[in-house]
C-alpha positions as CSV (number, residue, x, y, z in Angstrom):
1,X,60.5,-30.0,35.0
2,X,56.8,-30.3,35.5
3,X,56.2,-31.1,31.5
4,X,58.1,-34.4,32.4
5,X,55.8,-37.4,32.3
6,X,55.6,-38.1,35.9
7,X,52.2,-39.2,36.5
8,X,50.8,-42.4,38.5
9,X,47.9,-44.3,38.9
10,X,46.2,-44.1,42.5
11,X,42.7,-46.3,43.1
12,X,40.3,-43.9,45.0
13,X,39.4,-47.2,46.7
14,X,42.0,-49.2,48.6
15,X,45.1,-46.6,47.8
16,X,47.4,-48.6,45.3
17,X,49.7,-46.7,43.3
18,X,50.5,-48.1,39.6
19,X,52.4,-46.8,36.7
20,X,50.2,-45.9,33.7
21,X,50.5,-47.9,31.8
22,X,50.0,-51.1,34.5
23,X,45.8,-50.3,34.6
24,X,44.2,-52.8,33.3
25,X,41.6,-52.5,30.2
26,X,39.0,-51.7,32.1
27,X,40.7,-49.4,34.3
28,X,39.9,-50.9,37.6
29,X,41.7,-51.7,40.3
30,X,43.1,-55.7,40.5
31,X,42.9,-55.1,43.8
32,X,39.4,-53.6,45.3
33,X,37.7,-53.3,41.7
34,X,36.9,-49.3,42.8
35,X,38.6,-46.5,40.0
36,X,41.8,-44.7,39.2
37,X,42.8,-41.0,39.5
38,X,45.9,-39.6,38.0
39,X,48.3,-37.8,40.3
40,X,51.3,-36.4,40.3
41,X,53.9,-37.3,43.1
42,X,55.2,-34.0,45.5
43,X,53.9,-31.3,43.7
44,X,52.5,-30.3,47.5
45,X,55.3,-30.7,48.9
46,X,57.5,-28.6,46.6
47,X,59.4,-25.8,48.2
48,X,61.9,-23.3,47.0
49,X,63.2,-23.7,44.0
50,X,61.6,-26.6,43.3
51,X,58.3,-25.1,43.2
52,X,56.1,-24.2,40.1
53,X,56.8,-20.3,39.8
54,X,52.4,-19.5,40.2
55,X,53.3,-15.7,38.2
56,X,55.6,-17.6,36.0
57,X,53.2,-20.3,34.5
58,X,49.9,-17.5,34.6
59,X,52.1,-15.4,32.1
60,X,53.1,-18.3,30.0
61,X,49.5,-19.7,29.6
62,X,48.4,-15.9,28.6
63,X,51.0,-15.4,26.3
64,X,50.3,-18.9,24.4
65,X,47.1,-17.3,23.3
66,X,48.9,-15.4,20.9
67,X,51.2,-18.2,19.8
68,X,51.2,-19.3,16.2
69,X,52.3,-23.6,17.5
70,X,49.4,-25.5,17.0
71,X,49.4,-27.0,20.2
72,X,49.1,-23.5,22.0
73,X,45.7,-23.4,20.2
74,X,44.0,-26.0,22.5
75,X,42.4,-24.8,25.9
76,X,43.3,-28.2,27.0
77,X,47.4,-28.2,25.9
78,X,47.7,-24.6,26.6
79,X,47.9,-25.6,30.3
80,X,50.4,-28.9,29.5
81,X,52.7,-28.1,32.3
82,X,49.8,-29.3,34.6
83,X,49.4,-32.9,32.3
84,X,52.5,-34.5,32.2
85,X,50.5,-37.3,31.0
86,X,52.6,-38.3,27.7
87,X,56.1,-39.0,26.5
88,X,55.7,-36.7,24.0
89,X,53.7,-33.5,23.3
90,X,54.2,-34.6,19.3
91,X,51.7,-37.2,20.0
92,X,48.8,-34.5,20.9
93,X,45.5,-34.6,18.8
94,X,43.6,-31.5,18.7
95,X,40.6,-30.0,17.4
96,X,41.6,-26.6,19.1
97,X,39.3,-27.6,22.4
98,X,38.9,-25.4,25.5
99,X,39.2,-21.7,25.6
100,X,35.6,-21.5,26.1
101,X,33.5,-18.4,26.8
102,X,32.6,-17.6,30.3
103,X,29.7,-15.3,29.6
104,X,27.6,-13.6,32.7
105,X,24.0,-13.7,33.2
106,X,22.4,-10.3,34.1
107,X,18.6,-11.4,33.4
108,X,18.7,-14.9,36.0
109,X,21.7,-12.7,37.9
110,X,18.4,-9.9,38.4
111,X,15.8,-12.4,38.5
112,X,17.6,-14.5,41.7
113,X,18.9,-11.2,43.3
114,X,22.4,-12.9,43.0
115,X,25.6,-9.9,42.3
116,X,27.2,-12.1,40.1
117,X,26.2,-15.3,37.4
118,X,28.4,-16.8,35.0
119,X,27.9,-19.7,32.6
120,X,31.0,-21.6,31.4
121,X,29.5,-22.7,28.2
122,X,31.7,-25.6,26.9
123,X,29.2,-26.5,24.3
124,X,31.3,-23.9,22.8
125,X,33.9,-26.7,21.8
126,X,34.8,-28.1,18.2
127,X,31.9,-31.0,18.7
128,X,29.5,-29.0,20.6
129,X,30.2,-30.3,24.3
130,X,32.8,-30.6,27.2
131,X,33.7,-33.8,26.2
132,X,36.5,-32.9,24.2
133,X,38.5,-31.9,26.7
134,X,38.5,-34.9,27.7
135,X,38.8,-36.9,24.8
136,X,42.0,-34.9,23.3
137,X,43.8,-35.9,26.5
138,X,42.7,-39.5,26.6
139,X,42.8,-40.5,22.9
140,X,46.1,-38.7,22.5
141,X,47.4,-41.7,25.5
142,X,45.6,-44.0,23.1
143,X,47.6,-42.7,20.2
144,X,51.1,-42.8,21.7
145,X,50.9,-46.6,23.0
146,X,50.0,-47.7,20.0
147,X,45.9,-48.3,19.7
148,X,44.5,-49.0,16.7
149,X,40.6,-49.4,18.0
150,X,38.9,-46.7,20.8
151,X,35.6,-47.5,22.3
152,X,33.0,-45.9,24.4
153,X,29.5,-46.7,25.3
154,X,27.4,-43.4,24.7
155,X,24.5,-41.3,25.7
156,X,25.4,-39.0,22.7
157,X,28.2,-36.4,23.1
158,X,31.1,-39.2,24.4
159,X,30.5,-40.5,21.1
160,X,30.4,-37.5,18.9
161,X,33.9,-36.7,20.6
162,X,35.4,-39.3,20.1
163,X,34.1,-40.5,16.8
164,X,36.0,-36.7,15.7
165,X,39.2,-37.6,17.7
166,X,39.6,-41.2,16.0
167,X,39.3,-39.7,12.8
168,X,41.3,-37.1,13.2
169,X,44.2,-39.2,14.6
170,X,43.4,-42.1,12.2
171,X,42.2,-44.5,14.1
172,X,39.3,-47.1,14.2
173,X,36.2,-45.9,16.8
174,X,33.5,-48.5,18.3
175,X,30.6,-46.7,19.3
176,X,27.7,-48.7,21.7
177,X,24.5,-46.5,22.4
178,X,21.2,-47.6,23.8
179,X,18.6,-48.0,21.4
180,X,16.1,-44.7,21.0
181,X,17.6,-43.1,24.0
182,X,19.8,-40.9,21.8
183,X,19.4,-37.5,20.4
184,X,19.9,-38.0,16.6
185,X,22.1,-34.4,16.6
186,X,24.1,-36.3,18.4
187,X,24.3,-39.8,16.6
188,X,24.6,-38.4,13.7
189,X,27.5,-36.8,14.7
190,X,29.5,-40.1,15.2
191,X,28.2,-41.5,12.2
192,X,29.6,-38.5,10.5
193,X,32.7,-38.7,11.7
194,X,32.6,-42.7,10.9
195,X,32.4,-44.4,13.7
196,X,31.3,-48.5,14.3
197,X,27.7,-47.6,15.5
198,X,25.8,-50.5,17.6
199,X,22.6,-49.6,18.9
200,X,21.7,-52.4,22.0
201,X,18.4,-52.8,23.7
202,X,19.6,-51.6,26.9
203,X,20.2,-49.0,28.9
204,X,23.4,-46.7,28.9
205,X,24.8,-48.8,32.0
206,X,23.9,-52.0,30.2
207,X,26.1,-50.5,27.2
208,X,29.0,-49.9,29.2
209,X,29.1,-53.1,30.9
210,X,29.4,-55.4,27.9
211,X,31.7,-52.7,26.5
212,X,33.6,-53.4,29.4
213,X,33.9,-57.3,28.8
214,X,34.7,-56.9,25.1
215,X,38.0,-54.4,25.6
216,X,39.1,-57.6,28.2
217,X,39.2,-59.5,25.2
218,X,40.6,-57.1,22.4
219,X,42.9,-54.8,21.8
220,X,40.3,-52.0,22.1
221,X,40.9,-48.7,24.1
222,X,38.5,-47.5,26.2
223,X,37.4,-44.2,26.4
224,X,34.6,-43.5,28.9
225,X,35.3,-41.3,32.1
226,X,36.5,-44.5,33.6
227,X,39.7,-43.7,31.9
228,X,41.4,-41.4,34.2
229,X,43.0,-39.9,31.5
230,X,39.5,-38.4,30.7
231,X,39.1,-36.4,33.7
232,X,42.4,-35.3,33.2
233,X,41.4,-32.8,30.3
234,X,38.2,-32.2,31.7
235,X,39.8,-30.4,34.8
236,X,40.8,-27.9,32.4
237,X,38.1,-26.0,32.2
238,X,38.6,-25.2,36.2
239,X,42.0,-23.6,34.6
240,X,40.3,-21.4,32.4
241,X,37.5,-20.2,35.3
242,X,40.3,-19.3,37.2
243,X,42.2,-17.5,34.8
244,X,39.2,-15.8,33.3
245,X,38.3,-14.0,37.1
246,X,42.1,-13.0,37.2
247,X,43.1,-16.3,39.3
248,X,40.5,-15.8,41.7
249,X,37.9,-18.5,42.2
250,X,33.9,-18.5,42.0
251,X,31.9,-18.7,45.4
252,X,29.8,-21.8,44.1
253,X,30.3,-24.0,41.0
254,X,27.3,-25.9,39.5
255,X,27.8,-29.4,37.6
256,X,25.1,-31.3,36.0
257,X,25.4,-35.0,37.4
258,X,25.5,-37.7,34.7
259,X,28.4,-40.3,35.0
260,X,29.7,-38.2,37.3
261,X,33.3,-37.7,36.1
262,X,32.9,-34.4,35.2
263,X,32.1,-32.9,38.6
264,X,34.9,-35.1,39.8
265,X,37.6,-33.5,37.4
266,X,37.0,-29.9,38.0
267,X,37.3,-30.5,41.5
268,X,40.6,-32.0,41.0
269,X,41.8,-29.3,38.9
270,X,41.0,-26.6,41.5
271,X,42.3,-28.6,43.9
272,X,45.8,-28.8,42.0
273,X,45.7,-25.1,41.5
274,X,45.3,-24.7,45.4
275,X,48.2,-26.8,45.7
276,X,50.4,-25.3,43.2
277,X,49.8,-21.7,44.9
278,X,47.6,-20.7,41.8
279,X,44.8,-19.7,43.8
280,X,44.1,-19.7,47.2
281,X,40.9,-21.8,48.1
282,X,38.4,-24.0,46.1
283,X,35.0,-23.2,45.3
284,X,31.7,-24.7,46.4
285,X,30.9,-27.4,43.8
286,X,27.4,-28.8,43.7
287,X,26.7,-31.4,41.6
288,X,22.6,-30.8,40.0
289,X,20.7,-34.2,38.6
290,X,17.4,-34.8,36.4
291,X,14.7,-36.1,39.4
292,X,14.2,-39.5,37.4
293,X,17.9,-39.9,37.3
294,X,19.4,-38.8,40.6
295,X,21.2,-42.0,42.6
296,X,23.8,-39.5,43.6
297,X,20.6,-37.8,45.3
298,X,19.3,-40.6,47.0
299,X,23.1,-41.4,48.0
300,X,23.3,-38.1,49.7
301,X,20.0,-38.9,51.5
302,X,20.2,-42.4,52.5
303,X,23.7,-42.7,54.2
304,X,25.6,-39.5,53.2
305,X,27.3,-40.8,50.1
306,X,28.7,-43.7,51.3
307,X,27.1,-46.3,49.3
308,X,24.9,-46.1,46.2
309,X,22.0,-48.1,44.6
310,X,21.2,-48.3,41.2
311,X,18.2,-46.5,39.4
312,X,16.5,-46.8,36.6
313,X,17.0,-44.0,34.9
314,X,14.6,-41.8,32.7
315,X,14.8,-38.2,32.1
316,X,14.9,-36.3,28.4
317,X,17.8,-34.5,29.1
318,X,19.2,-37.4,27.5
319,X,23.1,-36.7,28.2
320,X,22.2,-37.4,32.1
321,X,20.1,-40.4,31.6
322,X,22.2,-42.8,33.7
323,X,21.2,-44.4,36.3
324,X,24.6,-46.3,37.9
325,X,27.3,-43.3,37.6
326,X,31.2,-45.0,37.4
327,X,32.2,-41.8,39.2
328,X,30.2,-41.3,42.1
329,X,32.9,-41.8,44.3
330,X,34.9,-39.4,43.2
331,X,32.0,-37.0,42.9
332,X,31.0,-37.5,46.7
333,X,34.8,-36.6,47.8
334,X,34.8,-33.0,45.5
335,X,31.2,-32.7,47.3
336,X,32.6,-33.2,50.9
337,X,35.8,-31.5,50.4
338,X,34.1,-28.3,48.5
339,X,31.0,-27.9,51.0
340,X,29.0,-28.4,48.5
341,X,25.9,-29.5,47.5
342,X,23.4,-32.3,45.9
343,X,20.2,-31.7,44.4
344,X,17.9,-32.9,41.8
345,X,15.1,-30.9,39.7
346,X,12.3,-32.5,37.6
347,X,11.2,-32.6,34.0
348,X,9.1,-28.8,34.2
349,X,12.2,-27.2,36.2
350,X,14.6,-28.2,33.6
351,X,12.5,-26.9,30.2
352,X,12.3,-23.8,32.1
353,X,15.6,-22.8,32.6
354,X,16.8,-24.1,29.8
355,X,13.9,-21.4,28.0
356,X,15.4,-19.1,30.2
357,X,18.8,-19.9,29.4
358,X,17.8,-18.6,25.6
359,X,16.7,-15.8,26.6
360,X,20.1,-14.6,27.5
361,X,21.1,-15.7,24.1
362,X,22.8,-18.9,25.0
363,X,21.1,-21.8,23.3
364,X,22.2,-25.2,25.7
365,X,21.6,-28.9,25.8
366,X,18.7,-29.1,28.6
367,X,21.1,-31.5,30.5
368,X,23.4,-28.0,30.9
369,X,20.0,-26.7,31.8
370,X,19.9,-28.2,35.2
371,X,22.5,-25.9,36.6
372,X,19.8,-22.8,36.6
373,X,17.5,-24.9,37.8
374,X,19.4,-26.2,40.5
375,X,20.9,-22.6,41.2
376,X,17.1,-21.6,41.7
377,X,16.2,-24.2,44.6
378,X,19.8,-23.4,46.4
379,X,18.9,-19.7,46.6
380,X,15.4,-20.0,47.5
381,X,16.3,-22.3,50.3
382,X,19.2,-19.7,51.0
383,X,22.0,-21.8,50.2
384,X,23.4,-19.3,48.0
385,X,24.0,-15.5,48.9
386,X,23.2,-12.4,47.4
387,X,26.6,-11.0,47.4
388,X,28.4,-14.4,45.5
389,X,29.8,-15.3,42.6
390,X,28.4,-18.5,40.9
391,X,29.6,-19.8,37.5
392,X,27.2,-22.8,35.9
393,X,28.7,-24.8,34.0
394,X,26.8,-25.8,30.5
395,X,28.1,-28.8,29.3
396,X,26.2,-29.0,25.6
397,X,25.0,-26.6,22.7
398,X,21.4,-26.4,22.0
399,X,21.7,-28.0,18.5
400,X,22.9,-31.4,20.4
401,X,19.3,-32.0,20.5
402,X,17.0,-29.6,18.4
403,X,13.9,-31.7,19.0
404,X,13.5,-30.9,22.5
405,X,14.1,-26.9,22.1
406,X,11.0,-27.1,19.0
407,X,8.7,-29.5,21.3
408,X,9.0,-26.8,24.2
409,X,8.0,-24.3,21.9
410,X,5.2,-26.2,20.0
411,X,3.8,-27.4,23.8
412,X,3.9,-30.9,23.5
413,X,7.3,-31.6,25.3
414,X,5.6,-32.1,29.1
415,X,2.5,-33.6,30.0
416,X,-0.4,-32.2,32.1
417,X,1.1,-33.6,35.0
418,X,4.7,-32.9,34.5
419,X,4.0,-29.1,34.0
420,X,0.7,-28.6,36.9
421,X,2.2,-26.2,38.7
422,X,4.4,-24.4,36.5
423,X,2.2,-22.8,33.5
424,X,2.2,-19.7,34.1
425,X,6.3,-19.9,33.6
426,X,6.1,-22.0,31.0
427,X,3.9,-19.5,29.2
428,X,5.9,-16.8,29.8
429,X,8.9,-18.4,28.1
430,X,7.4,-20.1,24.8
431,X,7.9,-18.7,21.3
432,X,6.1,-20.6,18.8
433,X,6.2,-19.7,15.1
434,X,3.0,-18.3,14.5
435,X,1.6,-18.6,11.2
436,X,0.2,-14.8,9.6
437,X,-1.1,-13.5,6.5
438,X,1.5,-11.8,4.4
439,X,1.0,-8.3,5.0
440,X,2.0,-5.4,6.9
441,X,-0.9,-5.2,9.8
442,X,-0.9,-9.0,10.3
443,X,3.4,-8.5,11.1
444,X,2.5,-6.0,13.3
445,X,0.0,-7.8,15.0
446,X,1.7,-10.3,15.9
447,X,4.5,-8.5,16.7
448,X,2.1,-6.6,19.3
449,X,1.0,-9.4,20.9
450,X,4.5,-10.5,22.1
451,X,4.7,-7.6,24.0
């Protein structure tokens, strides 16, 4: 049965194979140092009888959206035949994740002379952003071996996901954040949730790397993307593209680039699909960073993703801000594999299509926003055809970081030189509140002037 739990542990870098729970705290490999991915052994190789019925398990996942079991309810467990990842589905701690809209685009769909553009808009989940996808299926581990203490260094919504998950599984949450580099939406969402908040004077990367030495030393779980298990609900989403096109696939998938795990996790889970006989090819996956925060770029463009250096990163769309990505790796290979691509937009690019995100109603984080932006420079430069599909994938709601939306608005989010260039877009797009008298004409003035 593929609900058994009869996963491994295989490092990306030098090939070991472990059992689960053999990874060390920090989830490297004792061997090379490089990361782990989950896997499942033979389910490539099954033939006959012995392979996954593809009509079967479609059916079953359809009809578990009308179930009345709790565990149906989740995006992320609705799909559990694919993560055998636990003993026991009785240890599974939900918030009802996943199921996230996929709505289309006609206005940027019009605008870039593209037939079809989707946004998967997993800001749509119970905390407001793809992370809990992850974090149901890598704090539920936590919970069945016996964790008291989860940890994760934090740009924001890794911390607001799994400050909810702790609590509602009763256990103890660590959270380490780099000092004024935060949206508060988003802090205050751990503290909410009441989580162990340390701001440090560092950077994100700094963050993680002392959070790294203290779980060597305590019986702490960690919970960033270097936990495999992590990526393991985050490939859901792939699941529910699929599903949502009747098990066909998109032309091109867009990622924003941050740590880098996400990109790295769908691309696993369409690549599982392919191999269970769900669908028959991958899409394109491009992975889209902020320009002050793109080593994954410079990667590309110095030696083809083979090694990587460190930035410094700076960027407002504060959920991307780091500048040494744990995942790159695995990023490159979905890259490779997919055909795909690796671009990075600047500060202007990034306000505008997340403005022009709203005005197809969908309020996002601006680090979802780089996905438009990104979709913008691949068509100009004809990387993308008129007849595709193309599905963005938002990764945050707006709300994760109100400020930024009411800056744009009031005109003091970019500086002279971040937006030369671009003002004429940029006034196109703005909506500040205007202040009027309180009668009739002066409403309908200013209603006329909008026009």
């Amino acid at each position: 049965m593929m609900s058994e739990n009869l996963h491994q542990l295989h490092c990306i870098g030098c090939g070991a194979r472990i059992g689960g729970t053999e990874a060390g705290p920090d989830f490297r490999c004792a061997t090379c140092g490089e990361l782990f991915e989950v896997e499942y052994p033979g389910w490539g190789e099954r033939k006959g009888p012995d392979r996954p019925n593809a009509g079967a398990l479609k059916w079953l996942w359809r009809e578990r959206r009308a179930s009345h079991e709790e565990i149906d309810h989740s995006g992320v467990w609705r799909f559990r035949e694919l993560l055998p990842i636990l003993s026991s589905f009785g240890n599974v701690v939900s918030l009802r994740e996943g199921n996230t809209p996929l709505y289309h685009l006609p206005r940027a769909a019009k605008r870039l002379g593209i037939d079809q553009i989707f946004a998967k808009h997993q800001g749509m989940n119970p905390t407001g952003s793809f992370k809990d996808t992850g974090m149901t299926a890598a704090l539920s581990v936590a919970k069945e071996r016996g964790f008291e203490w989860v940890a994760c260094a934090s740009t924001g919504n890794t911390s607001a996901a799994m400050a909810a998950y702790a609590a509602r599984a009763g256990l103890r949450c660590l959270v380490l954040i780099p000092e004024g580099k935060i949206a508060w939406g988003k802090l205050a969402q751990a503290m909410d949730y009441g989580a162990v908040t340390c701001q440090l004077n560092t950077d994100f990367d700094g963050c993680l790397s002392l959070l790294t030495k203290i779980v060597k030393h305590a019986p702490i779980y960690l919970l960033n993307s270097v936990n495999p298990y992590r990526l393991e609900g985050q490939k859901t989403p792939a699941f529910e593209i699929a599903e949502a096109l009747d098990w066909n696939v998109p032309d091109h998938l867009i990622v924003p680039g941050g740590n880098l795990g996400n990109s790295s996790a769908l691309g696993k889970g369409f690549r599982e699909m392919k191999e269970l006989g769900l669908i028959a090819r991958m899409p394109r996956i491009s992975v889209v960073q902020a320009e002050g925060a793109n080593p994954l770029v410079r990667s590309f463009a110095a030696n083809n993703g083979t090694a990587l250096e460190p930035v410094a990163a700076n960027t407002r769309a504060t959920a991307i801000r780091i500048g040494n990505p744990a995942s790159w790796r695995k990023a490159v290979r979905v890259i490779q594999e997919t055909g795909g691509h690796c671009l990075d937009v600047n500060e202007a690019e990034i306000a505008i299509a997340k403005a022009e995100m709203g005005s197809e109603g969908l309020g996002c984080e601006p680090a979802s926003a780089v996905t438009l932006a990104g979709l913008k420079k691949l068509r100009a430069q004809g990387v993308v055809g008129s007849g595709e599909t193309v599905v963005l994938l938002l990764t945050g709601h707006t709300l994760k970081d109100a400020d930024y939306t009411i800056d744009f608005h009031k005109g003091t989010l970019l500086g002279g030189e971040e937006s030369k260039g671009f003002e004429p877009e940029i006034a196109r797009l703005r909506r500040n509140a205007v202040v009027v008298d309180a009668n009739e004409a002066a409403v309908l003035a200013a209603m006329k002037g909008t026009a």
